[in-house]
C-alpha positions in Angstrom: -4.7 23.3 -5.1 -7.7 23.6 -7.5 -10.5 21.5 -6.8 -11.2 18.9 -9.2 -14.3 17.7 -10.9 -15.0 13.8 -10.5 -15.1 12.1 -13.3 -18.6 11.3 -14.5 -19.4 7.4 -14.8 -20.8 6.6 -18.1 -24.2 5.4 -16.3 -25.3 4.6 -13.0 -24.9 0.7 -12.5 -27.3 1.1 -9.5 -30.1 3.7 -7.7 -30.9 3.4 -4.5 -34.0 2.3 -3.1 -35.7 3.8 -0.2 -35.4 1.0 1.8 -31.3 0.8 1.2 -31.7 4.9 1.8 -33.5 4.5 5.2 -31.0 2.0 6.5 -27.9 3.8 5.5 -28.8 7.1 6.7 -30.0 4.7 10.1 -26.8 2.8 10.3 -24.7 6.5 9.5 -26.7 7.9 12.7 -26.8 5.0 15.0 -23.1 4.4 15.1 -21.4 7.7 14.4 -23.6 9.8 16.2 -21.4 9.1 19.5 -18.3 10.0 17.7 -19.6 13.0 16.7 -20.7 13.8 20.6 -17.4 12.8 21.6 -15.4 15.4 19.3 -17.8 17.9 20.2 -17.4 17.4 24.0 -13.3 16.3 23.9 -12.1 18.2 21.4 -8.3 16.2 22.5 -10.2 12.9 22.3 -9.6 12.9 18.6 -7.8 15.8 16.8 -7.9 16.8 13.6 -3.9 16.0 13.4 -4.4 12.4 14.5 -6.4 12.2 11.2 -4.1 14.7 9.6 -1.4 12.3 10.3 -2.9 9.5 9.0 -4.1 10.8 5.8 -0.5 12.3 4.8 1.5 9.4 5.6 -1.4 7.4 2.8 -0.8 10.4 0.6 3.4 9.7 0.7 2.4 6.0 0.0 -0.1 6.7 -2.7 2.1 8.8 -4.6 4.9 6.5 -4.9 2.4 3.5 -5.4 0.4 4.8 -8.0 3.8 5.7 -9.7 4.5 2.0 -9.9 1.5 1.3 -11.2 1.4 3.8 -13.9 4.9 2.9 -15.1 5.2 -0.7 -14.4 8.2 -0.2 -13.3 10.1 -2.5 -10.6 10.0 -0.9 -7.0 12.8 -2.6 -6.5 15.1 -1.1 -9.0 13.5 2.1 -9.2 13.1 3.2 -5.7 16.2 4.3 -3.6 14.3 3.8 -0.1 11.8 0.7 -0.5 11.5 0.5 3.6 10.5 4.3 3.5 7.4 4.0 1.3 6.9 0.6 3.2 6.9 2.8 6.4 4.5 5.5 4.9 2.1 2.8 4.0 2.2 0.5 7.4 2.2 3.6 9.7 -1.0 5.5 7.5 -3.0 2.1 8.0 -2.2 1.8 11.4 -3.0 5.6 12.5 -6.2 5.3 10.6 -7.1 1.8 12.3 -6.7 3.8 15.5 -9.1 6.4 14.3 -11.8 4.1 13.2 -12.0 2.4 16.8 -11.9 5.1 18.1 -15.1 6.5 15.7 -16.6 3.6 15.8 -16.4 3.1 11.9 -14.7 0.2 12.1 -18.2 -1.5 13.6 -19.9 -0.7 11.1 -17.5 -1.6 9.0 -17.6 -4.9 10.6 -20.9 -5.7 12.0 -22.8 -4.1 8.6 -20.4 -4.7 5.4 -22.7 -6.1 3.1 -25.5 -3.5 4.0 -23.3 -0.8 3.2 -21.7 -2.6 -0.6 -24.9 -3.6 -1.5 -26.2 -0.1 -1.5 -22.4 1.1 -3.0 -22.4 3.4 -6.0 -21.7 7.1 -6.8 -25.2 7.9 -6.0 -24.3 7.7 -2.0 -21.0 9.2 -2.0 -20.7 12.7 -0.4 -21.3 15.2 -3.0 -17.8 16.8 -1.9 -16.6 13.9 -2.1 -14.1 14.2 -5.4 -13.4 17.7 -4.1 -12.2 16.6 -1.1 -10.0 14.1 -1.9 -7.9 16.2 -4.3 -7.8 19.2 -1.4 -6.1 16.3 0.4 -3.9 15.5 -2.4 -5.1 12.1 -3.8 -6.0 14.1 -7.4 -6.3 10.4 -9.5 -8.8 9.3 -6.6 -10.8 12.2 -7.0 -10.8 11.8 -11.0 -12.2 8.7 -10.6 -13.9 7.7 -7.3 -17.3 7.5 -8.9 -16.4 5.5 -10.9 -14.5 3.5 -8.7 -17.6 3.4 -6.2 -20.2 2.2 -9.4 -17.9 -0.4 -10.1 -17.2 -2.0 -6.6 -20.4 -1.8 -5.7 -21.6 -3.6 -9.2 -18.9 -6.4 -8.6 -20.2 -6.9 -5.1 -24.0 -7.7 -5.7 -22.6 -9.6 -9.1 -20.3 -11.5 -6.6 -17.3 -11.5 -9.1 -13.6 -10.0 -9.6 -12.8 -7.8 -6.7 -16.1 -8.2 -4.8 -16.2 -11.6 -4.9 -12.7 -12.1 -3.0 -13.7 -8.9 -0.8 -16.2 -11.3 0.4 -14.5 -14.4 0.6 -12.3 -12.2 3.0 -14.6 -10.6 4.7 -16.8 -14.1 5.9 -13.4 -15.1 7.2 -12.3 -12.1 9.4 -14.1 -8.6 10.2 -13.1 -5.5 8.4 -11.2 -4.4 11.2 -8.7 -7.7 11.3 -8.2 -7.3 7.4 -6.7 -3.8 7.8 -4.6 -5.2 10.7 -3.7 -8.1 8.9 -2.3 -6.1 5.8 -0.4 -3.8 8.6 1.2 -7.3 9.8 2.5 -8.2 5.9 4.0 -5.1 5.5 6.2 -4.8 8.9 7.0 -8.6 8.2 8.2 -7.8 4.7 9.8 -4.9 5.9 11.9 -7.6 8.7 12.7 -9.7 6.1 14.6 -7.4 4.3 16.2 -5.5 7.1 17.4 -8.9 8.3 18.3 -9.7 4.7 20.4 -6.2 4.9 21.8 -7.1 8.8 23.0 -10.5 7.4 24.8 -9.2 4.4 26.4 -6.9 5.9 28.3 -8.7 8.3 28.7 -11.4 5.4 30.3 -9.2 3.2 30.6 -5.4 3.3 29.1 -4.1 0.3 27.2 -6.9 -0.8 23.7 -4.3 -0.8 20.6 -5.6 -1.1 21.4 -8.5 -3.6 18.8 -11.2 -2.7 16.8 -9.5 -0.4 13.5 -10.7 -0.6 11.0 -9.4 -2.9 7.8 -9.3 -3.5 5.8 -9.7 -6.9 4.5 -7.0 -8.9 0.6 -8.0 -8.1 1.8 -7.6 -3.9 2.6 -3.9 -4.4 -0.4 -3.4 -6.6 -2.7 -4.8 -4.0 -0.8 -2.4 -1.5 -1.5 0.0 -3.9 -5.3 -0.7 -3.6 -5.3 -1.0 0.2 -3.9 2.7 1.0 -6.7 3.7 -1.5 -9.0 2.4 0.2 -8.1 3.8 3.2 -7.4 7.5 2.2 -11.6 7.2 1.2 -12.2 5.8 4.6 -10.2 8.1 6.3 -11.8 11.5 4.5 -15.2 10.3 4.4 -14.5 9.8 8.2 -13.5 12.7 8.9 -16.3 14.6 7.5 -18.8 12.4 9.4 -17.6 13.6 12.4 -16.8 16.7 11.5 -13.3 17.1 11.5 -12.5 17.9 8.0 -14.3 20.7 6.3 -14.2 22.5 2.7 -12.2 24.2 2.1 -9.4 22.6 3.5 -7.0 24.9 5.5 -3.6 26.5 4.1 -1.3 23.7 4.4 -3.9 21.1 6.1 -3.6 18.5 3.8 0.1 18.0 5.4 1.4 17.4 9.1 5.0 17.9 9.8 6.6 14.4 10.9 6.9 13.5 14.7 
């Protein structure tokens, strides 16, 4: 897969001071430094296929999600196996919560969020950043991540749209509970329909999926979102601690199913 080239934002909504400089680079050392010694000294402790895993089920997700978006088509009526890209999504967040305890990235997540958005734009983002995520097969996030990075980060300090509600979240539960939290919606709307499906089917052989429960278009497109935002959390994660490297190996950006 060629690398691609990140598409350039039209300015720079924000540079960096010293001072915001300083304390990321301090906040990058203090808490991933461990995770880093841990790799290097239990290379089992966290492998490269635990975050292999996790970035390929997101991928399956993503590719299905964005689809939806793109179209605007119903998932519903287009999709043969709604549970399946369900699954994808709910077991990519859930393998990637696992690697951020374990990295301690979900701390800083949680005890340093606004640190970290406050200083947000393309101007801290790994330079192989774009690169990167296309190796790993996410090619729209890598067309547009600075952009995407300028524009979160502007909405944040602005506290409107997006980063307003991020925030509103955020001062009600840690980082680390919202990922778990959007795990819990998906396996409940997953339930629903299975029991919808168990129901029916003893009701009436035949009867499909006609009034299983649905969700609204803006659901899936916050789903959508979320995987997004975990894919960049789960690369830049791994080249922290220096488990994913450029280029990325034949077939890496892939693990076969357990």
């Amino acid at each position: 897969m060629a690398p691609a080239t990140a598409t350039p934002a039209p300015h720079k909504l924000l540079r960096m001071s010293d001072e915001q400089r300083r304390q990321i680079e301090f906040l990058a050392e203090e808490y991933l430094r461990l995770a880093r010694a841990q790799w290097r000294s239990r290379r089992h402790h966290l492998e490269w296929d635990e975050v292999s895993y996790a970035l390929d089920r997101l991928r399956q997700a993503d590719e299905v999600l964005d689809f939806l978006r793109r179209s605007g088509r119903d998932p519903y009526t287009t999709l043969r196996d709604v549970d399946g890209v369900l699954g994808d999504a709910e077991s990519g967040l859930s393998a990637l919560r696992r690697v951020l305890d374990e990295t301690r990235f979900s701390e800083l997540l949680d005890d340093h969020l606004d640190t970290l958005m406050q200083a947000l734009s393309a101007e801290v983002l790994p330079g192989c950043e774009a690169d990167l995520l296309d190796a790993l097969g996410f090619p729209n996030l890598a067309r547009t991540i600075e952009a995407r990075a300028d524009l979160l980060g502007a909405e944040w300090r602005s506290g409107t749209a997006r980063g307003a509600v991020v925030a509103r979240e955020y001062e009600r539960a840690p980082m680390s509970q919202a990922m778990k939290t959007a795990e819990e919606r998906i396996e409940k709307h997953r339930a629903e329909r299975r029991e919808h499906e168990n129901d029916a089917g003893q009701a009436s052989v035949g009867r499909g999926q006609d009034g299983a429960p649905e969700k609204p278009r803006r659901w899936w497109k916050g789903l959508g979102q979320i995987v997004q935002g975990a894919a960049i959390a789960g690369a830049d994660i791994g080249l922290a601690i220096g488990v994913l490297h450029l280029p990325i190996p034949e077939g890496g950006e892939t693990v076969a199913r357990r």
